[in-house]
C-alpha positions in Angstrom: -181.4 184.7 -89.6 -177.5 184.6 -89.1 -177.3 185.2 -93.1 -179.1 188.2 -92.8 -177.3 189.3 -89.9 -174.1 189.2 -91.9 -175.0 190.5 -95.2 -177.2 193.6 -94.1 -174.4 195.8 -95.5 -175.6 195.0 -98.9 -179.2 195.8 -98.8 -181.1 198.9 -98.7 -181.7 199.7 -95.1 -183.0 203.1 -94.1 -180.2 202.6 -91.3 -177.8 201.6 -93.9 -175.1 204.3 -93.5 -172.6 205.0 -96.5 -169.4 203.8 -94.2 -171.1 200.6 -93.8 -170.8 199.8 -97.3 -167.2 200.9 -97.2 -166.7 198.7 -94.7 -168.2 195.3 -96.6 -166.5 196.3 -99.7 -163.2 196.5 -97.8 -164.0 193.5 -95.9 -165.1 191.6 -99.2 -162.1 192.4 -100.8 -159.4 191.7 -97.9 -161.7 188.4 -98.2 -161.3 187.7 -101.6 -157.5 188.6 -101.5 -157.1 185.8 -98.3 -158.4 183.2 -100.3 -156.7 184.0 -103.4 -153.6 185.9 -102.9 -151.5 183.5 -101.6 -152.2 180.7 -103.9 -151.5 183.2 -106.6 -147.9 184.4 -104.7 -147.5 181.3 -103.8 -147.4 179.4 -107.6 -145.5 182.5 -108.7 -142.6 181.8 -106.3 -142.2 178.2 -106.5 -142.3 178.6 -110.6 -139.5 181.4 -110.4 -137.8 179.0 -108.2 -138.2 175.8 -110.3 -136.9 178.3 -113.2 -134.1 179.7 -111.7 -132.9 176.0 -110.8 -133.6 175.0 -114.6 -131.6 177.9 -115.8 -128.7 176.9 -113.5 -129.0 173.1 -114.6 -128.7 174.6 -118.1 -125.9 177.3 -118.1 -123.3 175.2 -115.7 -121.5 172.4 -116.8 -118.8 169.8 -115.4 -115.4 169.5 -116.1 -112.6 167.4 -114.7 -109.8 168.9 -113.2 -106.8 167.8 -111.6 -105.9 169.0 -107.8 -102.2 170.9 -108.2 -102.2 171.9 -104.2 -104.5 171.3 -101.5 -105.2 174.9 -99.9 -106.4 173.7 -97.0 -103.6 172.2 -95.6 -101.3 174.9 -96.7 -103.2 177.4 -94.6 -101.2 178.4 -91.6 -104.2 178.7 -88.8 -106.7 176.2 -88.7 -109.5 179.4 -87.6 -109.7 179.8 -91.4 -109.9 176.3 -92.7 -114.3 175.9 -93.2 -115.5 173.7 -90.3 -118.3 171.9 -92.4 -115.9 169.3 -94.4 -115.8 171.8 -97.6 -112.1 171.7 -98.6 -110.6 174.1 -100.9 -107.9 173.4 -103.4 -106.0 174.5 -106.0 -107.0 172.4 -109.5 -106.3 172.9 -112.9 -108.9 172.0 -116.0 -109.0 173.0 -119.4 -111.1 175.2 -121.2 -112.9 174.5 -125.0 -110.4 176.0 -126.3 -107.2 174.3 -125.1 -106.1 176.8 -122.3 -105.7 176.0 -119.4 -106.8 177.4 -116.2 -106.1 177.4 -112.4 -108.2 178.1 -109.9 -108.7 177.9 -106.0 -111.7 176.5 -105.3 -114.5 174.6 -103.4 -114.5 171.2 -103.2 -117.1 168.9 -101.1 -114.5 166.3 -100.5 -110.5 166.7 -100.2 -108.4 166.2 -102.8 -104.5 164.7 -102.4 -102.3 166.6 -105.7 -102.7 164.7 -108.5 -106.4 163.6 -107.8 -108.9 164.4 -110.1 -112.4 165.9 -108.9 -114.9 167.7 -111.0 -115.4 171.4 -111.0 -118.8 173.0 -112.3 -118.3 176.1 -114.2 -121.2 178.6 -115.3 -121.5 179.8 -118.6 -118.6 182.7 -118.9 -116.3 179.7 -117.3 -116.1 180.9 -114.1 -116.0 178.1 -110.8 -119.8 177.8 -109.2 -121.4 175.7 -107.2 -123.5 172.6 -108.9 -127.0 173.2 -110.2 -129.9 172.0 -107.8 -130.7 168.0 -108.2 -134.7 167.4 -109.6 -134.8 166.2 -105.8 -132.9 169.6 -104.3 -134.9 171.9 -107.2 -138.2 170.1 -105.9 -137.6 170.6 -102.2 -136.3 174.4 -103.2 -139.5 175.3 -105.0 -141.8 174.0 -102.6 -139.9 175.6 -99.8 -139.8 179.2 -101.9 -143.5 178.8 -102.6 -145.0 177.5 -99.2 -143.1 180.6 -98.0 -144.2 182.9 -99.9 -148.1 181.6 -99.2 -147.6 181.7 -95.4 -146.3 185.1 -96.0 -149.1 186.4 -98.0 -151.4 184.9 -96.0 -150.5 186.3 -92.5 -150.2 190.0 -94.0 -153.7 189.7 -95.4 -154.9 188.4 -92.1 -153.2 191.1 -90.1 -154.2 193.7 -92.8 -158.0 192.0 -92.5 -157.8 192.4 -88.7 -156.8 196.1 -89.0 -159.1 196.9 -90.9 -162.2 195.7 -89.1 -160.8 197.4 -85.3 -160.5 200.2 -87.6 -163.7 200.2 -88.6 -164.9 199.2 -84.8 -163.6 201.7 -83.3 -165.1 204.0 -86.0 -168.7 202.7 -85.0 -167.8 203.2 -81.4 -167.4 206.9 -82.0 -170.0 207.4 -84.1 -172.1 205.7 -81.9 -170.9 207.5 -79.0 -171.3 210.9 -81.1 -175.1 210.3 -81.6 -175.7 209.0 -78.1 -174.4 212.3 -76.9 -176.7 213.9 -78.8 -179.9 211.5 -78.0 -179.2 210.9 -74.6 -180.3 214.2 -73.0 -183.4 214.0 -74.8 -184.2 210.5 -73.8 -183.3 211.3 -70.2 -185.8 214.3 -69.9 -188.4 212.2 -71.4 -188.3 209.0 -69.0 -186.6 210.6 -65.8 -189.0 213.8 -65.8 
């Protein structure tokens, strides 16, 4: 009985009107979307995350360089030094080619002059932050694609929800439409 309840938009009814099967083919489809939309949005962002990581991986490499002058300590107020333990410093490396190059940059740990640390560069030889670990590039993914499922999710929900006040409040003033027109008849006929 509670099937038929809920699928009496899709048979022929004589009191089947034409915005009641607007109104399960909406419903259906918000439906179908819930279900599959955010798995879909979902894989799409953690593989363009698990790319993106793989690309970096593949266009940055390592280099060593040698620390000419620690920046950090050279900078006259401490409000500018970064408070989470980066350092930077000035370092030297050498390109491919033989040149060498000096740069300010990053570094997770300080470096004394003379010390050598390793600086990532990305493909034009720029300074950049390491690529993502596998562990990092997992956690990343997962994070991007859980995200974006959640996401997905809760505006089909809320779009879902919408929809059927929407289509409430529609049958409320239909409803209330024919009643006006029913009621005085009815009321002659059983109050006469």
């Amino acid at each position: 009985m509670a099937d038929r309840r809920r699928t009496w938009r899709w048979h022929r009814s004589p009191l089947r009107r034409r915005c009641d099967v607007v109104e399960a083919v909406v419903l259906l489809v918000l439906s179908v979307l819930l279900v599959a939309g955010p798995v879909l949005v979902g894989t799409l962002a953690f593989a363009s995350t698990w790319q993106s990581a793989l690309q970096q991986e593949q266009t940055r490499h390592s280099t060593p360089a040698v620390v000419v002058d620690d920046a950090r300590s050279a900078a006259p107020n401490p409000a500018v030094r970064p408070s989470n333990g980066e350092t930077t410093a000035t370092v030297r490396w050498q390109e491919p080619d033989g040149t060498e190059r000096t740069q300010t940059v990053p570094l997770e740990r300080g470096g004394e002059p003379g010390d050598e640390v390793t600086v990532w560069l990305d493909s034009s030889g720029a300074p950049t932050e390491a690529p993502p670990g596998p562990v990092a590039r997992a956690v990343q993914s997962s994070a991007s694609g859980l995200l974006a499922a959640a996401g997905v999710g809760a505006a089909l929900l809320l779009a879902r929800h919408v929809a059927r006040e929407r289509f409430e409040r529609g049958h409320d003033r239909s409803w209330g439409r024919e009643w006006m027109e029913v009621e005085p008849r009815w009321a002659r006929r059983y109050h006469s």
